[in-house]
Structures are given as structure tokens and as C-alpha cells.
C-alpha positions in Angstrom: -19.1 20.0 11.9 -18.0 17.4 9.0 -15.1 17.5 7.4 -17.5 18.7 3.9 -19.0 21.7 5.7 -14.9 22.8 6.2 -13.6 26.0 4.7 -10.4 26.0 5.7 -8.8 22.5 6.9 -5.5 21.8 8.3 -3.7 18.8 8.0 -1.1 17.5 10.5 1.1 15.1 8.5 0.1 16.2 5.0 2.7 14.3 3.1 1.6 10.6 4.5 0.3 8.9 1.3 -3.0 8.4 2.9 -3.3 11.9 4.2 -1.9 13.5 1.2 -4.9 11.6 -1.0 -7.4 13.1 1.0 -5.8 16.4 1.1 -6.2 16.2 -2.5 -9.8 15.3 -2.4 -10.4 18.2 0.1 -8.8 20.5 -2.8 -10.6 19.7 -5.1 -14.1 20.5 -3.2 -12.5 23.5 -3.3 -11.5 23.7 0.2 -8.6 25.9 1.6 -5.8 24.1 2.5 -2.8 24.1 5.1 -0.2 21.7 6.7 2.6 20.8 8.6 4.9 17.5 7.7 8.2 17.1 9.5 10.3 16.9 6.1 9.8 17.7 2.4 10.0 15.2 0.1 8.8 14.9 -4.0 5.5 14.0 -2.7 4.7 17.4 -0.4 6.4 19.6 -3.0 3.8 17.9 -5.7 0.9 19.3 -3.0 2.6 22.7 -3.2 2.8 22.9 -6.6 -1.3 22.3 -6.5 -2.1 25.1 -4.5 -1.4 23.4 -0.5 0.4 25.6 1.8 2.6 23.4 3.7 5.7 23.9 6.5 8.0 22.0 7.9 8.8 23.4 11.1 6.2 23.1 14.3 5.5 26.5 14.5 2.2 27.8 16.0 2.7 30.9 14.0 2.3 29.1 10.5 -1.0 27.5 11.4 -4.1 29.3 9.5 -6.0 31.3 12.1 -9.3 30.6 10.3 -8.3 27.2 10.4 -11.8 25.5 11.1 -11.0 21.7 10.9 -8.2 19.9 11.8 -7.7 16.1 10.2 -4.5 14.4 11.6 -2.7 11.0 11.2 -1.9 8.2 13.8 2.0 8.9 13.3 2.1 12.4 14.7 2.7 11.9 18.7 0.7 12.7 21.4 2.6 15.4 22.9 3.4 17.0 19.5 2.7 21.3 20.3 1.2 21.7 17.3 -1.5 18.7 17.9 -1.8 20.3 21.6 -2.2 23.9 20.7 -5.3 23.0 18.3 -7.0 20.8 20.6 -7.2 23.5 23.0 -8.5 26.0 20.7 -11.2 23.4 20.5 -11.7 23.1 17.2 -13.0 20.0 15.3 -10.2 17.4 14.9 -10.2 14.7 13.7 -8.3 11.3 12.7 -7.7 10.7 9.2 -9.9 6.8 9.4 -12.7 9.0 11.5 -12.9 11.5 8.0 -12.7 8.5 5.8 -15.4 6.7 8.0 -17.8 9.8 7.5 -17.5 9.3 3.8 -18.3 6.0 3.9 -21.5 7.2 5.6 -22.7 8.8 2.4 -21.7 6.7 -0.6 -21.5 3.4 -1.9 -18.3 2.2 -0.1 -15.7 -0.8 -1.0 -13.0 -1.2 1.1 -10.2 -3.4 0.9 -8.4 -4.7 3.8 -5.5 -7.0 4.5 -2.1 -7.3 5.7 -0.2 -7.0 2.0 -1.6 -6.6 -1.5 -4.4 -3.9 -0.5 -2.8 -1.2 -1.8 -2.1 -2.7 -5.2 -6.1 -3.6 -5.0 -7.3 -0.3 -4.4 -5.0 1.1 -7.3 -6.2 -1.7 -9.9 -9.9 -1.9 -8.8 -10.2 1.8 -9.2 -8.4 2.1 -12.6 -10.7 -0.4 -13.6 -13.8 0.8 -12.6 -12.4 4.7 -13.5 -12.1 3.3 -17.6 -15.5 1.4 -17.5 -17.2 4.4 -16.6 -18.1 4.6 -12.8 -18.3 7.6 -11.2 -16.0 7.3 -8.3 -14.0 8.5 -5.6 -10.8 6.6 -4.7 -8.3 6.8 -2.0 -5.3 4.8 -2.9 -2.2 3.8 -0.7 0.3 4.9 -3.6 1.1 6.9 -6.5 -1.0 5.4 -9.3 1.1 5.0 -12.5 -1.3 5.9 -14.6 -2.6 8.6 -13.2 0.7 10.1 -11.1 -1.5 10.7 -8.1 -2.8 8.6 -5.7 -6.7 10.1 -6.1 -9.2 9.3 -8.7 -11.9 11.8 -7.6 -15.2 11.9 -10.4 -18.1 14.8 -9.5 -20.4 13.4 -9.3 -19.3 10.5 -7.1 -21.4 7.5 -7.0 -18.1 5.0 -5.4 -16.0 5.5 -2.8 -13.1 2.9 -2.9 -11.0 2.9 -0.1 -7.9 1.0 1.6 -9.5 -0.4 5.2 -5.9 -0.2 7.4 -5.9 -2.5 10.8 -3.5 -0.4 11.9 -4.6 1.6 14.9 -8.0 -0.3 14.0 -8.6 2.2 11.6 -10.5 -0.2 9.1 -13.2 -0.7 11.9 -14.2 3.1 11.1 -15.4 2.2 7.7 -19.2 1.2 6.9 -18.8 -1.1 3.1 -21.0 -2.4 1.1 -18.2 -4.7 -0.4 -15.5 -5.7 1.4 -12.1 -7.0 0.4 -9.8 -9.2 2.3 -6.7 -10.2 0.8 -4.3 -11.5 3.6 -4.4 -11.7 7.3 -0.6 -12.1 8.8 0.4 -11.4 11.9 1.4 -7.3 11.7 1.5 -4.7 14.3 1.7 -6.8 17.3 2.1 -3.5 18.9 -1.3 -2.3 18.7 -3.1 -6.1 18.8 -0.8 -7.8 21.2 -1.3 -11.2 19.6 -2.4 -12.6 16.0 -5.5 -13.8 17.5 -6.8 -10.0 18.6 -5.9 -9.6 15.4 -8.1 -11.9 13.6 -10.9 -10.8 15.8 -10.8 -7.1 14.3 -11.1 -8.2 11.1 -13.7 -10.2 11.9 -15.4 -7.0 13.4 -14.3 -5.2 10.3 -16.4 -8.1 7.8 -19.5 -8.1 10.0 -19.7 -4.2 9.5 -20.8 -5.1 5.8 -24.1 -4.0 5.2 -27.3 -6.0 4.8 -27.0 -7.6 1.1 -23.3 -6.2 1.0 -20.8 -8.8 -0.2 -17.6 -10.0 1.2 -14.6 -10.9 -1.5 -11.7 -12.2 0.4 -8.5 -14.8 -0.8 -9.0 -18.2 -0.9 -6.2 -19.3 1.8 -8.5 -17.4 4.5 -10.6 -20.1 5.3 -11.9 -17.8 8.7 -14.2 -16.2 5.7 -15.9 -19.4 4.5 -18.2 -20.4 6.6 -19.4 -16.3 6.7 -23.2 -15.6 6.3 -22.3 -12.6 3.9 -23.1 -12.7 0.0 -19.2 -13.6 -0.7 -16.3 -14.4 -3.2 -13.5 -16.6 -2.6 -10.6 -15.5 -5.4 -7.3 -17.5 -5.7 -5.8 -19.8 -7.3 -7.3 -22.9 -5.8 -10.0 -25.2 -8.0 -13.0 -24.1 -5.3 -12.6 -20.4 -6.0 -15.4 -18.5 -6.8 -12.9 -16.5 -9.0 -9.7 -18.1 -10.1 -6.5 -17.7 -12.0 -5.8 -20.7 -14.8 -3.1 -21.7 -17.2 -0.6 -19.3 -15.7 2.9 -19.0 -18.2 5.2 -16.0 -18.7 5.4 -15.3 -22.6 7.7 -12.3 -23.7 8.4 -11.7 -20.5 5.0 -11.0 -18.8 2.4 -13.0 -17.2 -0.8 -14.2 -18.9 -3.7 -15.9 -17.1 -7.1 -16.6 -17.4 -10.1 -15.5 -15.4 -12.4 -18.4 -14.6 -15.8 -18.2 -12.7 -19.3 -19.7 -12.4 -20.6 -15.9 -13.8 -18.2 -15.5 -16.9 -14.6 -16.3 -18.0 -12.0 -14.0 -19.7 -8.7 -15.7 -21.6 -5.6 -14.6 -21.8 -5.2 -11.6 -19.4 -1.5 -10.2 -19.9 -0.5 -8.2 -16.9 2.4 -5.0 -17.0 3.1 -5.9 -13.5 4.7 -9.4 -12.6 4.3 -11.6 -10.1 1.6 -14.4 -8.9 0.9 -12.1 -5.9 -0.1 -9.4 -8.6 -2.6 -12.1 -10.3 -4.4 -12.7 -6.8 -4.8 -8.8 -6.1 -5.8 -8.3 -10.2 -8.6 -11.1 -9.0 -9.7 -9.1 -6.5 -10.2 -6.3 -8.6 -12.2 -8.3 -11.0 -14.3 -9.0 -8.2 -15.3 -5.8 -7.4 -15.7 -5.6 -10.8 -18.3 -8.1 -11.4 -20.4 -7.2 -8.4 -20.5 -3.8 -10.2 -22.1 -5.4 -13.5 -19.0 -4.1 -15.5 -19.0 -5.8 -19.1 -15.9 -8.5 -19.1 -13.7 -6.8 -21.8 -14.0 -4.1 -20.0 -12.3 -5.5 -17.1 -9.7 -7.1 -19.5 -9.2 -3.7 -20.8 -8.7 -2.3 -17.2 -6.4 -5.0 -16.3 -4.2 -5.2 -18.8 -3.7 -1.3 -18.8 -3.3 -1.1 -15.7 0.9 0.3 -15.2 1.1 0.4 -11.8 1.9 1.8 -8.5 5.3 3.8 -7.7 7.4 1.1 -5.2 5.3 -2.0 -5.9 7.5 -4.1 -8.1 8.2 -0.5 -9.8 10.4 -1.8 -12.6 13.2 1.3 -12.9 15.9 0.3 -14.8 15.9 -3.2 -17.0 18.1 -3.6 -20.1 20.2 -6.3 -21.2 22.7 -5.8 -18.2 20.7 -4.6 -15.3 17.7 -4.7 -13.7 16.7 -2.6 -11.2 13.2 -3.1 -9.2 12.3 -1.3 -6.2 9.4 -2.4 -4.1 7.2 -1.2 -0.7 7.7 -5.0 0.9 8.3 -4.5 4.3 6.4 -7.7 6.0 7.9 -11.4 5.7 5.7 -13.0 3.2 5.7 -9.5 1.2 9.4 -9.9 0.4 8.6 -13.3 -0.3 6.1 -13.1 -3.0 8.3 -10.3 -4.6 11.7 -12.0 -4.6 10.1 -15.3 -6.4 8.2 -13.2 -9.0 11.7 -11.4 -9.5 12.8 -15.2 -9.7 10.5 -16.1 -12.0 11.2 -13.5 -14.6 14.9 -13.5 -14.0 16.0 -17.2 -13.4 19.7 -17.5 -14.7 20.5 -13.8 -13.2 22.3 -13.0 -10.0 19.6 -11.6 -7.5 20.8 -9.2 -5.1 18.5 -7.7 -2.5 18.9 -4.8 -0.1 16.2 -4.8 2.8 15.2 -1.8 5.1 13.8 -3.2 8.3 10.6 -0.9 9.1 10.0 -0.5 12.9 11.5 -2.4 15.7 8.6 -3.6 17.0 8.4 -6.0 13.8 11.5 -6.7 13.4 11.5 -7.9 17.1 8.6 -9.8 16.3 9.5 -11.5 12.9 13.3 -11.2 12.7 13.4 -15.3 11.6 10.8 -14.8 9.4 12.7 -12.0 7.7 15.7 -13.6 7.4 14.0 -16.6 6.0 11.7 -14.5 3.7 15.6 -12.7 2.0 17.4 -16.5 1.4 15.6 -16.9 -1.9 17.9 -14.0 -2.4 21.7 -14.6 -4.1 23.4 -11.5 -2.3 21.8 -10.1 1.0 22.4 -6.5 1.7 20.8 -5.3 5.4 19.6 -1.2 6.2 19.7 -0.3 9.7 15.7 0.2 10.9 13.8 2.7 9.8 11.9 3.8 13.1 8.8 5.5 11.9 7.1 6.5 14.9 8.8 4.3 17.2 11.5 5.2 19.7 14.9 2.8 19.5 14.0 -0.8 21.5 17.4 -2.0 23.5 18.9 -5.0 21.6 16.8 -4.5 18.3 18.8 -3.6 15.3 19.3 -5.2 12.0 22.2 -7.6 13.1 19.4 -9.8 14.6 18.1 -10.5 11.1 21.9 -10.6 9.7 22.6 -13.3 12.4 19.8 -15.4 11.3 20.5 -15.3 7.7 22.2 -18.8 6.1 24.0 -17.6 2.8 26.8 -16.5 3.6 26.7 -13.5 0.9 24.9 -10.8 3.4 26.7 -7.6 4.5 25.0 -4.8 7.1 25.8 -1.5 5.4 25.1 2.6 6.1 22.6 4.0 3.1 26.2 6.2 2.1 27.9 2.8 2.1 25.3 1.2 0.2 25.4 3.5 -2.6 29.7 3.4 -3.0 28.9 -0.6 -2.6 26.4 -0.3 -5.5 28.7 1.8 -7.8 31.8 -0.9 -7.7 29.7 -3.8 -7.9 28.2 -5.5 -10.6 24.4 -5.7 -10.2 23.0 -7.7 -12.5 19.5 -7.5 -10.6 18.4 -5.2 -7.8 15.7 -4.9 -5.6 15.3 -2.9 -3.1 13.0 -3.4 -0.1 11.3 -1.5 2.7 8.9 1.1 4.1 10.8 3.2 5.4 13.5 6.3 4.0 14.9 3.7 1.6 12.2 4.5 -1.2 13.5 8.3 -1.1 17.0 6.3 -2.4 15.9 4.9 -5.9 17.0 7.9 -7.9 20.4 8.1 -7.0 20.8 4.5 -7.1 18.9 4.4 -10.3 21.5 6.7 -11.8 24.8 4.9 -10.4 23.1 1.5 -12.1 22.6 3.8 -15.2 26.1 5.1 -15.6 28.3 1.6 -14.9 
């Protein structure tokens, strides 16, 4: 059975962002459906409220007995009794990349890959393409500003746009016909081993374009040039098929132009700051172009574009604080959003507070962290969030703290964190990570709001 012949689908892990999208999409085919998540949180109570039934408890007794398809994510363990009771009732079940690869089977598909920045891709290419007019279907790694959701879903569908994750190799389920690659770091070591396995997935991932498909990938991944694919280079380097010129900050946002051998499009003034942001808005264009959409069009789309919730989400700014919280939770992430914060901010005190996500990469990139945080002024350290993971014996936090240079770094609790907040003075914030941290931002929002 496919997952569209379903009736009545259960979904083990519902509140994931990725899940959760294509809960949503299931909904709306007007399918029945169910499932479990180990905590609420905004995000599941939002499915509620649309009609999901969802519990919190692994109980075989709140599982749907019509229940006749099963979709489940990577983070649930093996040995979870839910997961075990419903593969011995032998029903169809199936990963959450498997579903998404059977869509890709049946519609144009684009999906964007990469390391960092495909989220914020996904979410711009498919506002885009949503305001020009294309019927599409997209699945998008985040709440979506401008849409409070992390689904666009037209009927009919003509597009499927879709985030291509390496991890578990789940990107090497998807079939495009345009493929996106905007960064290629070394990331869950765990599952690859090494950054050369790696780079030899995603190599597998681009040869899966189809024939006269077309391959759009960043201009530092020189691996892509010498690809016999139709293909784009974007960036900001003078070879680029697309490229980013004249660059400047007016009124406190970022203008660029769009320059390419097809068509050019001055002035673009982005909501969202950052160089990175430029390089993924790009991308977007890309996709863009190879869809024939009309060039104001894609100016339009661009520069409406608000956003997505925890990427560079701008919460608080007035005269005396800022407050940004973002999703960054590799090295060169935090990077590219501490200098865009230190681009639009330059005479203000920075202060950063970092979740580490996983011990697996912190063990792997602990110097790279703590070199990524010393363009921060003040350095303020989470313990791990472990995800999935169970505690690894000499991992924690302190190994970044230890490698960390400015002296103005503290390790704190998340209840210390928010007294430290409350009788400091802040005069920018960012917070940082994956993990728990984003379910912090409205209490800290509303200590920054009342000093």
C-alpha cells in the first residue's frame, strides 16, 4: 500500500518539524490522523487544534485500531513498544524519507540538500514560487513566517519541494529533477564515519537527478563543477552562474543585486540579515529561473519573504535590546550568524548563549565550536542537548568552555541562565542550538521585555 491509498495513518513522532509537515499534508488529503510524541510542545498542540489526535504516553491502548499505515521518524529507537507492537501487527510502516521518496515518484521534485542553509532554501524557494503562481506542494524544515506553518500544499500539485537530509541518508530516497546543494561540512560523523563517506552520499544524492534535471549547488563546492548535470553555480564569487553584487546595509537591512548570464535584478532588499541569507535567497532564485518565473516576480518573492521561526528570528529589537534567536547548531552555522549579528550591530556588546546538540558532534567539533563562539563579546555554554543519543563518558560542554580564549564565558543550568539574564544588561542576544533551548525564547523574551 502507499502512503496515498491510507485511511487512517499513524505517526510515531508527530511533533518532529519534518514529520509534523507531512502530517499536515496527510490532513489535508483528508486522511484520519493519530500520533504519539514523547512531549507536548506549541507545535503538537497547533496539530491538535487542526483535527490530529495525538498522546504522549507509549500506550498500546491509544493507538487507532484501524490504523492502516504507520509513518515513523529516525529518532524514535529501536526497541521503542509502540514501534514493536505495530511491526508485528504487520502493517505497512514506513520511514518518513521512504513516504517522502514515494512522492517524489509522482511529481516534479526539487530537493535541496546540504549541511546548513537548506531549510532557509526550502522556506524562501517555496514562498517564491507559492506568490508567482505554481502549484506546489512543499515540505519545509520550519515554521514559515509568512504562512505560520511549515506546509504549502496547492490541489492540484504540480511541485513538490522538499528538504533532501543526509542524515540517516535519507536524501538518497529522493528522485529530483533539480537539485540543490548548499554546503557540504563534516556533520553526523556518527552515521558516515568520516567526511569523505560523506561526500560520497552526496555525490550519490546529485547523480540521482534525472536525465535533463539540473543541479544548483554553492560556488565554494568545487566537487560539483566538473558534474555532467545541466547546473548552476550561485555565490558570491565573479564565476558564478548566479551571483550576489554591490552588497551594503542601508536602514538597517541588506540590499544586493542579482547578476547572471539569463537576467539581472537590482537592488534586492532582504527582511532577513545576513550574507549566509543572500547565498540561500540565490538559491532560491535559482530554482526560480529554471521554473521560467518572470524576474519581479522573484524580486517580489524575495523581498516578502519574513522568514522562518529560529533562523535569525529577530524577537525583540528596540533602542536598548536586541534579542535574536537562531536554529545554528554546526560550527560554521554559528559562524555565519554571529557576523551577520556583527554586521548589523557593530558598536553593541554581543553576548551569545550556545546549546550544544548531541555528543557525538560536540566530540567531534568541540575546537571548531569554541572557535566558531569567539567572534562573540560574552560566551554563555548550555549543557548538551542529547536528542537521541545516550550520555558519551567525558563529553559535556566544559570541553568547549575549556577551549574558548575570551575570558568572558560562563557554563550555566537553563534556570541559571534565565536569573543571569534578568540581572544582566543585554544589549544583544542570541541564542543558539537545536536542541530544548528554542522552547526557552518566550520566557527569555519577556525578562529582556520587562528590564
Amino acid at each position: 500500500m502507499k502512503a496515498s491509498q491510507a485511511h487512517t495513518m499513524y505517526f510515531l513522532g508527530i511533533g518532529g518539524i519534518g514529520m509534523s509537515a507531512l502530517a499536515r499534508y496527510f490532513l489535508k488529503m483528508g486522511k484520519e490522523i493519530h500520533g504519539y510524541d514523547l512531549t507536548p510542545t506549541p507545535l503538537t498542540r497547533q496539530l491538535e487544534s487542526e483535527g490530529m489526535k495525538i498522546h504522549y504516553e507509549a500506550d498500546l491502548n491509544l493507538i487507532p485500531p484501524k490504523t492502516d499505515f504507520v509513518i515513523y521518524t529516525p529518532a524514535i529507537p529501536s526497541g521503542h513498544k509502540e514501534l514493536e507492537h505495530l511491526r508485528n501487527r504487520e502493517l505497512p510502516i514506513l520511514k518518513r524519507a521512504e513516504v517522502i521518496g514515494q512522492l517524489t515518484g509522482e511529481l516534479f521534485t526539487i530537493g535541496v540538500a546540504g549541511t546548513h542553509g537548506k531549510t532557509s532554501i526550502c522556506a524562501i524557494a517555496s514562498h517564491l514560487l507559492h506568490k508567482a503562481g505554481i502549484n506546489l506542494t512543499a515540505f519545509v524544515g520550519g515554521i514559515m513566517k509568512n504562512y505560520d506553518s511549515n506546509l504549502i500544499a496547492s490541489n492540484p500539485t504540480n511541485v513538490l519541494l522538499v528538504e533532501a537530509d543526509e542524515f540517516d541518508r535519507s536524501f538518497l530516497r529522493i528522485n529530483p529533477d533539480v537539485a540543490v546543494v548548499s554546503s557540504m561540512d563534516a556533520d553526523h560523523l556518527d552515521i558516515y564515519g568520516d567526511f569523505s563517506e560523506m561526500e560520497k552520499n552526496y555525490l550519490q544524492f546529485v547523480e540521482k537527478i534525472s536525465e535533463n534535471g539540473l543541479l544548483v549547488y554553492n560556488d565554494k563546492l568545487e566537487i560539483f563543477a566538473s558534474s555532467t548535470h545541466r547546473k548552476f553555480s550561485y555565490g558570491f564569487g565573479k564565476g558564478s552562474d548566479i551571483r550576489a553584487e554591490n552588497i551594503r546595509i542601508t536602514s538597517g537591512r541588506f540590499h544586493f543585486d542579482l547578476v547572471s548570464n539569463i537576467l539581472q535584478i537590482n537592488d534586492i532588499s532582504m527582511v532577513i540579515p545576513g550574507r549566509h541569507y543572500i547565498e540561500n535567497a540565490l538559491a532560491a532564485a535559482a530554482i526560480a529561473i529554471e521554473l521560467a518565473v518572470d524576474p519581479e516576480k522573484i524580486k517580489q518573492g524575495l523581498e516578502s519573504f519574513e522568514g522562518v521561526e529560529r533562523r535569525f528570528d529577530l524577537r525583540i529589537e528596540n533602542e536598548h535590546t536586541v534579542y535574536i534567536d537562531d536554529y545554528a547548531h554546526h560550527p560554521e552555522e554559528i559562524e555565519a550568524t554571529v557576523k551577520a549579528a556583527r554586521e548589523l550591530y557593530p558598536d553593541k556588546k554581543i553576548t551569545g548563549v550556545f546549546q550544544p546538540h548531541l555528543f557525538s558532534r560536540t566530540k567531534d567539533h568541540a575546537v571548531d565550536f569554541a572557535r566558531s563562539l569567539e567572534g562573540l563579546d560574552e560566551i554563555i555554554l548550555l549543557d548538551i542537548y542529547p536528542a537521541r543519543e545516550k550520555p558519551v563518558k567525558g563529553i559535556t560542554s566544559q570541553i568547549i568552555l575549556d577551549r574558548i580564549s575570551n575570558v568572558h564565558k560562563l557554563l550555566l543550568s537553563k534556570e541559571e541562565l534565565l536569573y543571569y539574564l534578568d540581572k544582566s544588561t543585554v544589549e544583544v542576544l542570541i541564542t543558539l542550538g537545536a536542541g530544548d533551548i528554542g522552547l526557552m525564547t518566550d520566557d527569555i523574551e519577556s525578562i529582556l521585555s520587562n528590564k
